[in-house]
C-alpha positions in Angstrom: -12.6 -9.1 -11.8 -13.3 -12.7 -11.6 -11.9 -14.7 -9.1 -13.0 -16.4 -5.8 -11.6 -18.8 -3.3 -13.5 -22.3 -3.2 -14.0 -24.8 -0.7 -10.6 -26.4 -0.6 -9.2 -23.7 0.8 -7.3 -24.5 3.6 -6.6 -20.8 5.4 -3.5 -20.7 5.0 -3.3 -17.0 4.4 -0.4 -17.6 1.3 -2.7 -15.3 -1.2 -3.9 -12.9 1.3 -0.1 -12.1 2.0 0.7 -12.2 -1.6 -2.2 -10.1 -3.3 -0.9 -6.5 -4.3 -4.1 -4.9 -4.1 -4.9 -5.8 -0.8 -8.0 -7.3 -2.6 -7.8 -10.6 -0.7 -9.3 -10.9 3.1 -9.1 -14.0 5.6 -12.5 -13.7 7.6 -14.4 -15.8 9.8 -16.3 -17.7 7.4 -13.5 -18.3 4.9 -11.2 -16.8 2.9 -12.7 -14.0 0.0 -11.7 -12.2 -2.9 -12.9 -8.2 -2.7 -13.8 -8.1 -6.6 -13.9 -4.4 -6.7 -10.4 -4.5 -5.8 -9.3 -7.2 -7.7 -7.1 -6.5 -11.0 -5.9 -10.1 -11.7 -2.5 -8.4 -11.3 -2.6 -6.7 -14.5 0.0 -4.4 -14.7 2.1 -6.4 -11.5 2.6 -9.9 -13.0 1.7 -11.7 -16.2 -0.8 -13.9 -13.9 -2.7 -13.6 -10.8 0.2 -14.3 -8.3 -2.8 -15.6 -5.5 -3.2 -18.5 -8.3 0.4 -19.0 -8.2 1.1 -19.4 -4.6 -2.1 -21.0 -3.6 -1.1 -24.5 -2.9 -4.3 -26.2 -3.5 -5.8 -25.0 -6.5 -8.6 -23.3 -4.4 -8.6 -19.7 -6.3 -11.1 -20.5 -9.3 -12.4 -18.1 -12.2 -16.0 -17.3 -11.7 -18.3 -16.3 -14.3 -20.8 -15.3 -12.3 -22.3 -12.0 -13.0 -21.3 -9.3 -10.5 -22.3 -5.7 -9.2 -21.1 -4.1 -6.4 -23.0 -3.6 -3.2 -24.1 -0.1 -2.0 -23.3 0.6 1.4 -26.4 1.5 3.6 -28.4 4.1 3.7 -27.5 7.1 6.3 -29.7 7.5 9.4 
C-alpha cells in the first residue's frame, strides 16, 4: 500500500505497537512502513489505525511508484 513515515517522526514507537500486520518496523535510521505488508487495515478498521495513533501527523500517503525488492541472489 501507500504509506510512509516522514521526518517528523519522533520514535515514539505508538504505530509500530499499533499496526496489525506487523508491517511497521522502528530501525536505526528511522521509523519504516514494510509496504508489502501493509493493508491500510482493510478488513481491521475503517482507517489505518498507525494514522490514528500517530501523534504528530508523521504517517503520510505516498504516491510514489513501488515494486518490491528481490532478495539476493544464492551463492
Amino acid at each position: 500500500m501507500a504509506y510512509r513515515i516522514s521526518d517528523t517522526c519522533t520514535r515514539c514507537g505508538d504505530c509500530v505497537a499499533t499496526c496489525p500486520n506487523e508491517a511497521i518496523r522502528k530501525l536505526p535510521a528511522g521509523v519504516r512502513v514494510r509496504r508489502e505488508l501493509c493493508t491500510e487495515c482493510i478488513g481491521y478498521d475503517d482507517s489505518p489505525v498507525c494514522i490514528e495513533v500517530c501523534g504528530c501527523g508523521a504517517i503520510v500517503f505516498d504516491q510514489t511508484p513501488w515494486e518490491p525488492v528481490a532478495p539476493p541472489a544464492g551463492p
